[in-house]
C-alpha positions in Angstrom: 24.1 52.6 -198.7 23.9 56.2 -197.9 24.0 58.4 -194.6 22.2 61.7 -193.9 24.9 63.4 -192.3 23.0 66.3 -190.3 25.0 69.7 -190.0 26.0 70.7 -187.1 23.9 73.1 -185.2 24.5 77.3 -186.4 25.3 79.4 -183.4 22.9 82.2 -183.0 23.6 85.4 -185.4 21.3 87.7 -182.9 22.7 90.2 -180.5 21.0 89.7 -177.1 19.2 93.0 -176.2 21.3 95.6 -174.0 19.4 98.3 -171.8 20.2 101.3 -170.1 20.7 99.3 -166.4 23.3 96.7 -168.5 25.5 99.6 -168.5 28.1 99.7 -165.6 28.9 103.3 -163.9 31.5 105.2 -166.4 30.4 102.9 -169.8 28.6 104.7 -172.2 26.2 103.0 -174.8 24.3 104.8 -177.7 20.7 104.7 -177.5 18.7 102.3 -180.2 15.3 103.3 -179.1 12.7 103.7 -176.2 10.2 100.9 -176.2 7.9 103.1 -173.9 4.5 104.5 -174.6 4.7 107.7 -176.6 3.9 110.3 -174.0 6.5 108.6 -172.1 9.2 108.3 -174.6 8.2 112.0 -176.0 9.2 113.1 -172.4 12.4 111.4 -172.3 13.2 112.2 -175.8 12.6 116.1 -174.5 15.2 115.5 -171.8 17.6 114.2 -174.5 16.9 110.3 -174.4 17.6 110.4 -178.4 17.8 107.3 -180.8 22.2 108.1 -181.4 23.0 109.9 -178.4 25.1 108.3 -176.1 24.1 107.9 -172.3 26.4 107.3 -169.5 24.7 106.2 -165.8 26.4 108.3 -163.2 25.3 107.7 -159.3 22.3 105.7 -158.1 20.7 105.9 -154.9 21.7 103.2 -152.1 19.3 100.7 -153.0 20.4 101.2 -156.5 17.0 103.1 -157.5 16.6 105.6 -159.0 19.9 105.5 -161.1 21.4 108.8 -162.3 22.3 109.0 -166.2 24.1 111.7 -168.1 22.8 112.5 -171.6 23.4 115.5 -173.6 25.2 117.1 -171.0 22.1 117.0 -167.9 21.8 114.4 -165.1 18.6 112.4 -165.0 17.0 109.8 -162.6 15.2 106.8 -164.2 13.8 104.5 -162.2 15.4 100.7 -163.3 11.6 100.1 -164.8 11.8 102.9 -167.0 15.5 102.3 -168.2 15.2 98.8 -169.0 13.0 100.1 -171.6 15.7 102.4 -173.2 17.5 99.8 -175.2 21.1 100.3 -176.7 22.8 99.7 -179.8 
């Protein structure tokens, strides 16, 4: 008589995704990349949203948007729309 012993189940090997509004006031991340349209992403990249640079988030406003994040030694507003869309390493 033989048995099929089934293995037990593999815990996932995947990172869940972290964004720009995961990040707590004082934490600093390194960006991965911008899933935004170009024009968009070409703007931020301008303002120094680059794939490697870290980004800290500073002061939001009371209702918690915008958000104020420090990259490459400026302060920039993002609204929580556009930041989830900056993802982190």
């Amino acid at each position: 008589m033989s048995f099929n012993k089934k293995r037990p189940a593999q815990p996932s090997r995947t990172h869940p995704t972290r964004n720009l509004t995961d990040l707590k006031r004082g934490e600093s991340g390194i960006l991965d990349r911008l899933d935004l349209p170009e024009e968009d992403a070409r703007r931020l990249m301008e303002m120094g949203f680059l794939p490697g640079h870290s980004v800290t988030p500073a002061h939001s406003a009371p209702g918690g948007d915008p958000r104020v994040f420090q990259v490459d030694g400026s302060e920039v507003a993002l609204r929580r729309e556009t930041a989830i869309r900056l993802i982190l390493r």
